[in-house]
N, C-alpha and C positions, 0 to 999 in steps of 0.2 A: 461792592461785590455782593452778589443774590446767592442764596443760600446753595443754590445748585455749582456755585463756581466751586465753592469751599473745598479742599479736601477732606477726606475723611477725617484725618486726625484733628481739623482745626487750626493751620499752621496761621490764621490771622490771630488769633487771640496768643498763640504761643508767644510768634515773633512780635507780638507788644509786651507781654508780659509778663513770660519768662524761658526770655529766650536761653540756654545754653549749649554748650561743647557740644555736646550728643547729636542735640537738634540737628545740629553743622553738619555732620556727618553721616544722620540718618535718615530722618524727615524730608530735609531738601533735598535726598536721595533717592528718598523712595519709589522703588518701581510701581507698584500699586496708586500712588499717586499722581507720577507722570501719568501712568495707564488710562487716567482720572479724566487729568486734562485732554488726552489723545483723543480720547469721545466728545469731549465738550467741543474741543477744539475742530471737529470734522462735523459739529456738527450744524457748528455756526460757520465750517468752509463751504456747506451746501449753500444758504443764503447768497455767498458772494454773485457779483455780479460779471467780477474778470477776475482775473489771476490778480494774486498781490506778492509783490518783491519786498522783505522786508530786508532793511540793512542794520545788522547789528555793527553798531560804531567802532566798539570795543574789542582789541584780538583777546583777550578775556574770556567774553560771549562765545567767539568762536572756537575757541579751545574745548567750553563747556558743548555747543553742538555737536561737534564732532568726535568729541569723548563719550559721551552718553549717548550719541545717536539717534539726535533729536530731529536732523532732517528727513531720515527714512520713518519717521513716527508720524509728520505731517502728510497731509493729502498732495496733489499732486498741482492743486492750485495755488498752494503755498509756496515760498521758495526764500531762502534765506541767500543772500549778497551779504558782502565782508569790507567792511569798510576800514577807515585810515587809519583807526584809534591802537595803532599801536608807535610808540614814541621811537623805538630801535628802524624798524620798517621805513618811518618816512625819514629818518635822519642821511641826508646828501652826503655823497662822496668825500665833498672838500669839509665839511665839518669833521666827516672822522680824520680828513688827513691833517684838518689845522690839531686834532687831538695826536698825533701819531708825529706829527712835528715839533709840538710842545715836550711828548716823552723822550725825543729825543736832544733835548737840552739839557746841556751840562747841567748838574748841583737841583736837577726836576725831578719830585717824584709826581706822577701822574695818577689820579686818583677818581672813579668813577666807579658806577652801579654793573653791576655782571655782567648783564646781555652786550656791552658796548664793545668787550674782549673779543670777538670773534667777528664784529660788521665788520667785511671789505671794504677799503676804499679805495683809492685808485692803483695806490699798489702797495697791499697788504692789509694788514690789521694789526691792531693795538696787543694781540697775540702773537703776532710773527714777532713785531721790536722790545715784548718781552724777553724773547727768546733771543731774542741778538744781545740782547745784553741791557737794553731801558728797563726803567724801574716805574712797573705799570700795575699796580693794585684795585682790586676791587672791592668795592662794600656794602655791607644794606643797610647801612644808616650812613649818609652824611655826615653826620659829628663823630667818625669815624675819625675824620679828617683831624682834628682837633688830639687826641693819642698819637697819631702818624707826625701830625709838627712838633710835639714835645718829646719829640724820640727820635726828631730829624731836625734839629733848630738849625743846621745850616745847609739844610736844603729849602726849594720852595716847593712848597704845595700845591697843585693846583688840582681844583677840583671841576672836573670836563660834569655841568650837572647838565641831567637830562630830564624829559618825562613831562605828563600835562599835567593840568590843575592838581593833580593826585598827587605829585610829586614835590611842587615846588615850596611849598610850604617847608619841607624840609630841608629846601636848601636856604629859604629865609630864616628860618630857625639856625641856622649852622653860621650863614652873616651874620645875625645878630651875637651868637656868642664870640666869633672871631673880632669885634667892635666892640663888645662891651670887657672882653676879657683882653685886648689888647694885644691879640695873637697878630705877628708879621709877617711871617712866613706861609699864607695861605689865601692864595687868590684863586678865581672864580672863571672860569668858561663859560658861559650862562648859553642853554642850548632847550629852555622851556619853550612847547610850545601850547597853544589855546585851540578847544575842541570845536568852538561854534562857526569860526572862520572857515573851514574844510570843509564841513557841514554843507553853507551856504553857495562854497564853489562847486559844489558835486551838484547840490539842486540847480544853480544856474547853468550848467552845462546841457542844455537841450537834448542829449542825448543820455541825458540819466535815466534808469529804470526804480529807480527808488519809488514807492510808495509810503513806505512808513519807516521810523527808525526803532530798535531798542536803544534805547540811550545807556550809557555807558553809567556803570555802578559808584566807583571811586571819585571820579570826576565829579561828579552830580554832590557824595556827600562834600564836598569842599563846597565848588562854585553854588549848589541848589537845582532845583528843576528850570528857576527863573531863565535861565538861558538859553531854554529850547523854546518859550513860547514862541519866538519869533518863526518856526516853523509850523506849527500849528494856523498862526495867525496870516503871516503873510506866505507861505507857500502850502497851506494846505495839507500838510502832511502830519497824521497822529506823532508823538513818540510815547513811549512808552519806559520810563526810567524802571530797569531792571537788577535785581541782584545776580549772581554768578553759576547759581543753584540748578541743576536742569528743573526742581519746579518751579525755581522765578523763571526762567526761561521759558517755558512751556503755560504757564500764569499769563506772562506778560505777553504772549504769540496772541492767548485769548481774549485778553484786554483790547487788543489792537483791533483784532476782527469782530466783537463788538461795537466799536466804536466806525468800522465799516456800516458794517449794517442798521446802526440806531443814526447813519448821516452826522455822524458825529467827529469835529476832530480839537483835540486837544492834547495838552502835556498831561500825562498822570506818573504818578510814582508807585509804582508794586514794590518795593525795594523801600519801601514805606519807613521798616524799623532802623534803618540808618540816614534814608534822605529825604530832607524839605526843602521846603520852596526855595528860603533864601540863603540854604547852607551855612559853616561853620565861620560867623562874622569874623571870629578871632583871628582865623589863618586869613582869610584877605584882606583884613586890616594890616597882618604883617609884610603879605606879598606887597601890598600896594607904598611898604614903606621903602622899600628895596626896587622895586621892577615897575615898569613902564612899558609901553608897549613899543615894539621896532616895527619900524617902518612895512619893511616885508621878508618873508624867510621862504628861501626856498624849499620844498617839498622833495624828497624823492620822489618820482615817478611821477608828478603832481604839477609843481612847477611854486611859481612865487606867488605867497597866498599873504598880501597885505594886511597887517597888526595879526598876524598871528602866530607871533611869539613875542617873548618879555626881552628887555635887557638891563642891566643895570642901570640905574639912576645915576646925573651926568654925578652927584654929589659924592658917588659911592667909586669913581671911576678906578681911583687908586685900587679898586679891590678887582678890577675888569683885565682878566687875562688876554682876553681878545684884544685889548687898547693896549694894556703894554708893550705884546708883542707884534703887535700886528706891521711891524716890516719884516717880518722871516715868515708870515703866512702868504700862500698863493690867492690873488683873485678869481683865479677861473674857475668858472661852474664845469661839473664831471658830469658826465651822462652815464646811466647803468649800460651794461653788456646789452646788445643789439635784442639776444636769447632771450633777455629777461622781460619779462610782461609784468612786475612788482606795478608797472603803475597801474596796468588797468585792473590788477587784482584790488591793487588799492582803492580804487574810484569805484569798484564792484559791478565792473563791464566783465570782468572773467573770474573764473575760480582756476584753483594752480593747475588743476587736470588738462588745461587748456593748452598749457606751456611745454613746449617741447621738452625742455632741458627735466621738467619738473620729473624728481627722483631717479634721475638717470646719470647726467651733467653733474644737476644741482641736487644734490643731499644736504644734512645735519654737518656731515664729515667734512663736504666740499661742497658749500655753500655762494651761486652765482650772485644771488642776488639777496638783498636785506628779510625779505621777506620766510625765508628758512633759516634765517642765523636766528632770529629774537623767539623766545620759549613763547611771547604772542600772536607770534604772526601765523598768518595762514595757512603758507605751504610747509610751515615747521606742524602745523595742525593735522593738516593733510595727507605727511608723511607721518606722521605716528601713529594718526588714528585710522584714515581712509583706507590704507591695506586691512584692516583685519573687518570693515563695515559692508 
């Protein structure tokens, strides 16, 4: 970074060196700072030579642009697309129903992460057969699960886990204590999926408008930057690993058009003070003692994107809810409402304004499609923030 990128207050030297709470809620705030990069950033959009579409991976990113109102700050040859990186949004129909058919088994409690209560599936949600009378919990730690079986030893447990690289650590941590502490009562739904996979599908589709990516925050500190080079190298496209901050945001838009203009493309990490190259060896040593990769998983809106999600290891199967029960699950794939466009918003062919239904049909309250139920996704985005931008 050259001395002009800096902002005023120094936010490189902070976030190496001492970074705190404050910082979190001011500095990476700061209007004066954004204000910073909005010049720098327009002024290295004059150099361009075409418009550039950047895709932030992460519904994260896009929560943070549309909060802070980071699109109307950029020039008009800039443009942010929304991509898949949200784990609620791309989860299919028949995975929530095989969740919605497990809660509804006798002596099951049914245990999963928040957003998963309100995804539709074919008919209903994991909120509707709370209310009928299943016993459907949500938590933000996985070893949640672990109080819930010693408080329900003659029920099972089952934990519907979701979420990419970011997430699954914690549900390898949670196997592992359910193994090593000899808990029986707590098996596993394993519904992780991997960010570089989608990635790859979106570029290969000839009609993608991607130029560049922000690479997603969380992800990155697990797996590392190492798993975008493959876009840098073989499809030419920068990424740019970003924090969640509208001045990472706004940082890392600059880094990218930079790296236009100096014919440059590579991975780099802005988002520096939490992610390197080869990430937190510890958690994928664990994931990798648990998980494997499947075959293929289908995507909402997306379709079946090959090794891009985990399953359990065949050695671990007694802990595999899917294997247990899997003659009272349906095989058929479910297709979203006709109305819904989830996929091309997903693939970052449209944004929700596009969509008929979007804030009309489909709201927060009454939600068509995945993409306005998860606190990540786009058109949950779009409705909260887009009305008042």
């Amino acid at each position: 970074m050259t001395k002009s990128e800096r902002p005023p207050w120094g936010v490189t030297v902070k976030m190496a060196n001492n970074l705190n709470l404050k910082d979190l809620y001011t500095k990476f705030r700061d209007a004066k700072t954004i204000n910073s990069y909005e010049k720098l950033i327009s002024k290295e959009a004059k150099k361009l030579s075409k418009d550039i579409n950047i895709m932030e991976v992460c519904g994260g990113h896009t929560h943070t642009i549309m909060k802070y109102g980071l699109k109307q700050l950029l020039p008009s040859n800039i443009n942010f697309i929304h991509g898949p990186g949200c784990p609620v949004c791309v989860m299919p129909k028949e995975r929530i129903d095989m969740a919605i058919t497990l809660a509804k088994e006798k002596d099951v409690i049914l245990v999963t992460l928040g957003d998963m209560i309100k995804v539709p599936g074919s008919n209903g949600s994991l909120q509707d057969v709370r209310a009928s009378g299943a016993d459907v919990r949500f938590v933000y730690s996985p070893t949640d699960c672990i109080k819930i079986a010693a408080q329900n030893k003659d029920k099972t447990i089952i934990f519907f886990a979701i979420g990419f690289e970011t997430t699954t650590p914690m549900t390898s941590a949670l196997i592992n204590q359910v193994i090593n502490k000899d808990i029986k009562n707590i098996l596993f739904h394993i519904n992780h999926i991997t960010v570089p996979e989608p990635m790859r599908v979106l570029l290969d589709d000839k009609e993608n408008k991607i130029d560049a990516f922000i690479g997603p925050a969380h992800v990155s500190v697990i797996s590392g930057s190492k798993i975008y080079d493959e876009f840098a190298l073989n499809y030419h496209k920068p990424v740019v690993v970003s924090g969640f901050e509208p001045v990472d945001v706004m940082q890392s838009v600059l880094m990218i058009l930079k790296q236009f203009n100096t014919n440059r493309c590579e991975v780099e990490v802005q988002y520096s003070r939490s992610v390197t190259k080869d990430g937190n060896q510890t958690a994928q040593n664990l994931n990798n003692k648990f998980f494997e990769k499947r075959d293929k998983f289908r995507w909402r809106g997306i379709g079946n994107i090959a090794n891009s999600s985990l399953k359990l290891k065949d050695i671990y199967s007694h802990l595999d809810a899917q294997m247990i029960y899997k003659d009272i699950f349906s095989t058929k794939n479910i297709d979203d409402n006709k109305l819904c466009i989830c996929g091309d918003i997903l693939k970052g062919k449209a944004n929700p304004k596009d969509c008929k239904v979007f804030a009309n049909v489909c709201t927060p309250s009454n939600p068509l499609g995945s993409c306005m139920v998860s606190s990540e996704g786009a058109c949950s985005a779009y409705y909260k923030y887009g009305q008042i931008l």
